[in-house]
Backbone as numpy.savetxt, mean C-alpha at the origin, in Angstrom:
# Nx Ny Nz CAx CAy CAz Cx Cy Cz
-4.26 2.31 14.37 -4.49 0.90 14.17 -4.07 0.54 12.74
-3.80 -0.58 12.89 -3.18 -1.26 11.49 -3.83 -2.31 11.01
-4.85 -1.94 9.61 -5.52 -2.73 8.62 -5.13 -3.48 7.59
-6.35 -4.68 7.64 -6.27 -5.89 6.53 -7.66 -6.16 6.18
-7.44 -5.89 4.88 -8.66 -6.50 3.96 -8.79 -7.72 2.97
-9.31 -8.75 2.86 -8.83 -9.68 2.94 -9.83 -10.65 3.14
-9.98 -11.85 2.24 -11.25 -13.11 2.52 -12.65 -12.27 2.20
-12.79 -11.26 1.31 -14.28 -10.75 1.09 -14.87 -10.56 -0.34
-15.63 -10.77 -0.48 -16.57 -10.17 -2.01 -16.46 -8.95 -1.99
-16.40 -7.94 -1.32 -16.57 -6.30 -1.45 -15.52 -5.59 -2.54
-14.55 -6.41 -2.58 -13.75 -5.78 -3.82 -13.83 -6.88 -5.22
-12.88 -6.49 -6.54 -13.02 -6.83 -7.91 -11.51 -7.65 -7.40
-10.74 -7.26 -6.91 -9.33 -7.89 -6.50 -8.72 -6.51 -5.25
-8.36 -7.17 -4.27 -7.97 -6.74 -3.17 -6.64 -5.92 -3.81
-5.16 -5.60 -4.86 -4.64 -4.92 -5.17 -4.70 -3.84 -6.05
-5.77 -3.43 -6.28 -6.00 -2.45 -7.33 -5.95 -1.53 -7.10
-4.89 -0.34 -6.76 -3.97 0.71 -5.89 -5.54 1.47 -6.25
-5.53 1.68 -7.91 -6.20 2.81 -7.52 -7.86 3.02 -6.60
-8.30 1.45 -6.48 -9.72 1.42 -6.29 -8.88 1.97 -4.26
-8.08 0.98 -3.92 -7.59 1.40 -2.90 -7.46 2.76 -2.35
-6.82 3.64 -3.27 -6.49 5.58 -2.81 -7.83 5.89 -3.12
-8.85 5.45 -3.61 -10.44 6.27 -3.66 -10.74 5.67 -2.35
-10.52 4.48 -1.85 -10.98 4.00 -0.96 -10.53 5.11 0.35
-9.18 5.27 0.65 -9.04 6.07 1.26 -9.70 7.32 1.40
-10.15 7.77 0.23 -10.14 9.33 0.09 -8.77 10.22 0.32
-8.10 9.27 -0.41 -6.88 10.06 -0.78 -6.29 9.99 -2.28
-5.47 11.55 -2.76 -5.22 11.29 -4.30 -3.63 10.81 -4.11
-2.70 9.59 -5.21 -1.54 9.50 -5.00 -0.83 10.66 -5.33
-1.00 10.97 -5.88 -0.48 12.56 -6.17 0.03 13.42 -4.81
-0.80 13.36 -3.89 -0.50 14.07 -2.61 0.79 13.89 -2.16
1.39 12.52 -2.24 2.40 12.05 -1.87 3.36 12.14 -3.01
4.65 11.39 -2.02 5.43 11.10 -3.14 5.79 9.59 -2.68
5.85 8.50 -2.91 5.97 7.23 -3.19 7.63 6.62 -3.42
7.74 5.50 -2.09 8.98 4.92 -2.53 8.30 3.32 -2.39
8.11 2.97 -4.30 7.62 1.31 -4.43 8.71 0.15 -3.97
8.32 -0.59 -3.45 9.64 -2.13 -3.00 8.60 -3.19 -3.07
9.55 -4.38 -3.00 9.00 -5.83 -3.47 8.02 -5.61 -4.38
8.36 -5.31 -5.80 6.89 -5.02 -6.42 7.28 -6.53 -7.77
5.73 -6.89 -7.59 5.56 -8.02 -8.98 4.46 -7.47 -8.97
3.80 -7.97 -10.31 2.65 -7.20 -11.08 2.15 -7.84 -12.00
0.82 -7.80 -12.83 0.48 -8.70 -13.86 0.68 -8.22 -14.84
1.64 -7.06 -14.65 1.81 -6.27 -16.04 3.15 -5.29 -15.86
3.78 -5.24 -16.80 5.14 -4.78 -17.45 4.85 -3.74 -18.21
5.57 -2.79 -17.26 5.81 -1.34 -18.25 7.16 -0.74 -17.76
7.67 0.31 -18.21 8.62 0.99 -18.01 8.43 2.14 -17.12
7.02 2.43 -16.97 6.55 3.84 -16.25 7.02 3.24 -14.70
7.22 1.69 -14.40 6.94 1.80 -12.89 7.72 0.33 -13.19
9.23 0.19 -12.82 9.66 -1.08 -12.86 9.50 -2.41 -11.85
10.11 -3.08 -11.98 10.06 -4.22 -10.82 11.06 -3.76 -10.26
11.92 -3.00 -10.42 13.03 -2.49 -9.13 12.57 -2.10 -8.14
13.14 -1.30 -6.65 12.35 -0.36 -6.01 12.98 0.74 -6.15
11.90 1.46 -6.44 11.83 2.94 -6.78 11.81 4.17 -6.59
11.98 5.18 -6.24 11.03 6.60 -5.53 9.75 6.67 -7.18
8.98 7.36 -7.00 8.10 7.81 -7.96 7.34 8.84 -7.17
7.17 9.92 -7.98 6.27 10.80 -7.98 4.30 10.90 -7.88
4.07 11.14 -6.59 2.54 10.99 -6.47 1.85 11.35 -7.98
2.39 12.36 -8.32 1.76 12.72 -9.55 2.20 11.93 -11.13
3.38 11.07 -11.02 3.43 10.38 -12.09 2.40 8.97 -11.57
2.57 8.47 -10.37 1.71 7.16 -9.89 0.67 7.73 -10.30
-0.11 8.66 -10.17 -1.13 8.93 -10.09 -1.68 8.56 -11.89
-1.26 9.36 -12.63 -1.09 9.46 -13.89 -1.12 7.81 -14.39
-0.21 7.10 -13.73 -0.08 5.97 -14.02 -1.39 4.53 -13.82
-1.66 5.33 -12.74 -2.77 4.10 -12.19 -3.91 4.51 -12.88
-4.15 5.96 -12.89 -5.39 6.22 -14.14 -5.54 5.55 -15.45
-4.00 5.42 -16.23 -4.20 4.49 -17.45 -4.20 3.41 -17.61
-3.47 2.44 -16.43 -3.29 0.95 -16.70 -4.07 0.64 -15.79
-4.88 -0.73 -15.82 -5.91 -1.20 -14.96 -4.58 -2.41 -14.67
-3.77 -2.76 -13.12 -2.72 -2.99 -13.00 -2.94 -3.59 -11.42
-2.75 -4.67 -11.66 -2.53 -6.05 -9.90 -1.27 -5.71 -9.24
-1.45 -5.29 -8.55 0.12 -6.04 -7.50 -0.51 -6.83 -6.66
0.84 -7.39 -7.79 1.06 -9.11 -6.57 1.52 -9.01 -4.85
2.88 -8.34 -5.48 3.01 -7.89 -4.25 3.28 -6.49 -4.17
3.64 -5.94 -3.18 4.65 -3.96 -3.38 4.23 -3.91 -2.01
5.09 -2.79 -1.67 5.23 -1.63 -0.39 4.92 -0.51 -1.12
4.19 0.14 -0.78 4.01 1.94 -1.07 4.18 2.42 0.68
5.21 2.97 0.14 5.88 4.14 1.15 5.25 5.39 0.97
4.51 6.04 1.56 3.86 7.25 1.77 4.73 8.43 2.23
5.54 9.44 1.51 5.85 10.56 1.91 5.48 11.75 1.67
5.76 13.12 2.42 5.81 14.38 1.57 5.95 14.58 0.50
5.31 15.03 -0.98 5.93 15.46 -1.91 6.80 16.11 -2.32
7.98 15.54 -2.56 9.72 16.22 -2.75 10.46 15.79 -2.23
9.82 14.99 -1.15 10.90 14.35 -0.31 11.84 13.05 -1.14
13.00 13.10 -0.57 13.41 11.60 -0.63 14.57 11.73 -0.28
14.80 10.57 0.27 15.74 10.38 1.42 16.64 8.96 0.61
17.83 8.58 1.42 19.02 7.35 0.81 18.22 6.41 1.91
17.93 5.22 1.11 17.23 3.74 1.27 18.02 2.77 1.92
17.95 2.30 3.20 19.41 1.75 3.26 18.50 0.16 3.23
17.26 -0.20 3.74 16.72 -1.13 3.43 15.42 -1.09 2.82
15.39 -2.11 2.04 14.28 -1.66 1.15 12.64 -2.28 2.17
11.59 -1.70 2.15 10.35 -2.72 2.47 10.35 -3.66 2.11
9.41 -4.52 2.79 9.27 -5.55 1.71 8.03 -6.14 2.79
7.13 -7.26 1.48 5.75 -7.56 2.28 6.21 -9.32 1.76
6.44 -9.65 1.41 6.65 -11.38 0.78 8.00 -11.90 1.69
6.99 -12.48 2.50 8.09 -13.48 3.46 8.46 -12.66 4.93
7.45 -11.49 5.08 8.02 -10.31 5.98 7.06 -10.98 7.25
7.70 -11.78 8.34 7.12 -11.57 9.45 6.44 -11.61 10.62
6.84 -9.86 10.11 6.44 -8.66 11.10 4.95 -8.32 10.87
4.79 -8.50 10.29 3.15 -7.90 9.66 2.17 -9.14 10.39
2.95 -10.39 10.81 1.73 -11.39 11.24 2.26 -11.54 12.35
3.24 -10.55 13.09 3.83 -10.71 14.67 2.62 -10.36 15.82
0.88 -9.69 15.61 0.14 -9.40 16.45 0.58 -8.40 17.31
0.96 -7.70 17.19 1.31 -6.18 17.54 1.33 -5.25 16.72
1.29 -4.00 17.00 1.02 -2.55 15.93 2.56 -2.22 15.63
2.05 -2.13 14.17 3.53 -2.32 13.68 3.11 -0.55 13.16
4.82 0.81 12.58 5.23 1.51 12.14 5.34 0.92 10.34
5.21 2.12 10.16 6.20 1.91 8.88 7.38 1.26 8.73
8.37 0.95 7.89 8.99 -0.31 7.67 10.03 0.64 7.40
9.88 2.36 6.87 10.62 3.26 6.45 10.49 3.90 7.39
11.44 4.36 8.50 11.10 5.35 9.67 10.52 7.15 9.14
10.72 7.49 7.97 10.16 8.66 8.19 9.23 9.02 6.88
8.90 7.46 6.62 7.35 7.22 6.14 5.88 7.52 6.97
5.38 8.37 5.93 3.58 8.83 6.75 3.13 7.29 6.97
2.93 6.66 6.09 2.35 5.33 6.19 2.52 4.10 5.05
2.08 3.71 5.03 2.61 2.68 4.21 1.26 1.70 3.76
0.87 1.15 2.54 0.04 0.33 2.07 0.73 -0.94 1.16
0.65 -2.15 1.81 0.91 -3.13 1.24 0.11 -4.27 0.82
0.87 -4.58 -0.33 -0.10 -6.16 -1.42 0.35 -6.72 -1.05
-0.52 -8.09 -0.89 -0.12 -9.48 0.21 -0.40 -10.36 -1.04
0.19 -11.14 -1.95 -0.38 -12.43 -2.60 -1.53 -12.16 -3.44
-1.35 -10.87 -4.05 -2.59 -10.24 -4.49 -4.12 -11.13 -4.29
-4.10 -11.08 -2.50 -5.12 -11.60 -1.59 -5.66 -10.40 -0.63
-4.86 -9.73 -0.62 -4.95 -8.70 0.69 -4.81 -7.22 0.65
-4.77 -6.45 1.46 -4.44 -5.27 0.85 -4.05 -4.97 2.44
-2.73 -4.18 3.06 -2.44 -4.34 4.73 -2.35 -2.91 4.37
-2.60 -1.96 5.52 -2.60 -0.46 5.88 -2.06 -0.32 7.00
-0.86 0.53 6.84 0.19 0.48 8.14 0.20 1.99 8.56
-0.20 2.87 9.83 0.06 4.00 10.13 -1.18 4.82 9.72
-2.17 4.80 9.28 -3.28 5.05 8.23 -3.35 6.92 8.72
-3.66 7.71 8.60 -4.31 8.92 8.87 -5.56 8.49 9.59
-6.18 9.09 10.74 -7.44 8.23 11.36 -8.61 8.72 10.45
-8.66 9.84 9.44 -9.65 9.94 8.18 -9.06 9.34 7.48
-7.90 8.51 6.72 -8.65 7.87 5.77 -8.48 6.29 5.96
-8.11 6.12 7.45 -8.25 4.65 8.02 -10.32 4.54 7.95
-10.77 5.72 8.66 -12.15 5.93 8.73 -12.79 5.77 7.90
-12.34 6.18 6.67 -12.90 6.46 4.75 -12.98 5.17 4.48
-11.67 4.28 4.29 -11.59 2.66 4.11 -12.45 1.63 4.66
-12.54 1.80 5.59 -13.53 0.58 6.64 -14.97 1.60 6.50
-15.44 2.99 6.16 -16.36 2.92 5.96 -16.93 2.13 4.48
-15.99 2.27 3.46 -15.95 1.79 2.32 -16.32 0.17 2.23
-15.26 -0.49 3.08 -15.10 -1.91 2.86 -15.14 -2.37 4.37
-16.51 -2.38 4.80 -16.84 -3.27 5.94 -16.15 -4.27 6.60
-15.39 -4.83 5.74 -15.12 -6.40 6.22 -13.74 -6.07 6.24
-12.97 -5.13 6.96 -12.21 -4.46 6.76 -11.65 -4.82 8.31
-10.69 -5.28 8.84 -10.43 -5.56 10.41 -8.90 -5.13 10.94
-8.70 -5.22 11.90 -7.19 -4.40 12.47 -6.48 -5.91 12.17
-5.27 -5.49 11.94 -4.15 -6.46 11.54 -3.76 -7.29 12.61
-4.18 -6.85 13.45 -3.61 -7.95 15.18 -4.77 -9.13 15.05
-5.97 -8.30 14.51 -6.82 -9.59 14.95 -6.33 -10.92 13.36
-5.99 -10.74 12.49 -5.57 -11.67 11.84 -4.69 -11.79 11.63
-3.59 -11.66 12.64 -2.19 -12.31 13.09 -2.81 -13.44 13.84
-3.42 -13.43 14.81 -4.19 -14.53 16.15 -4.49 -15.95 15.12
């Protein structure tokens, strides 16, 4: 099933990757990360507005030091080491597919899963692991499958 969090008090701001991967019970590090459509309330060089591959363990590193919004982004969830040629990039701003009411894949076919910032309003979980889809909605209650707020 495919999650949206979204319209609640339970979080400080619905994009805050890292409150998000605790939420999971997952470390970014595990992965390795390909970022797209990314805006942000903050500018650094560690993690551009281009889209990117990055290293679970540099994201990781990264989200520990900067307290950091996305506005918007795709995090592409892969194996660590992997990376593959991009022929289209994700993307969550203006995409859709995400409010078509059907169970959507990853956006990257041989992406584990995928977590996307909506209008830094939302936070969407595409493909989840069923532990740490389980971890999340035990976390954040108000937590619902993405079909029902396509309707």
């Amino acid at each position: 099933m495919n999650l949206i969090l979204e319209n609640t008090n339970q979080v400080p701001y619905f994009t805050n990757m890292k409150l998000v991967f605790s939420a999971l019970s997952i470390s970014a590090a595990d992965y390795d990360w390909y970022v797209s459509d990314i805006e942000t309330n903050y500018s650094t060089n560690e993690l551009s507005q281009d889209d990117n591959w990055i290293s679970g363990e540099n994201l990781s590193k990264f989200l520990e030091v900067n307290d950091i919004q996305f506005i918007w982004a795709v995090f592409s969830a892969f194996p660590r080491n992997y990376r593959s040629q991009i022929q289209c990039s994700p993307y969550i701003e203006g995409n859709p597919d995400y409010w078509c009411g059907k169970e959507l894949l990853p956006q990257l076919s041989d992406a584990l899963f995928e977590i996307a910032c909506w209008d830094s309003s939302a936070i969407i979980l595409v493909g989840l692991p069923p532990e740490s889809e389980a971890a999340f909605t035990l976390r954040y209650p108000d937590t619902r499958s993405l079909i029902s707020a396509a309707r």
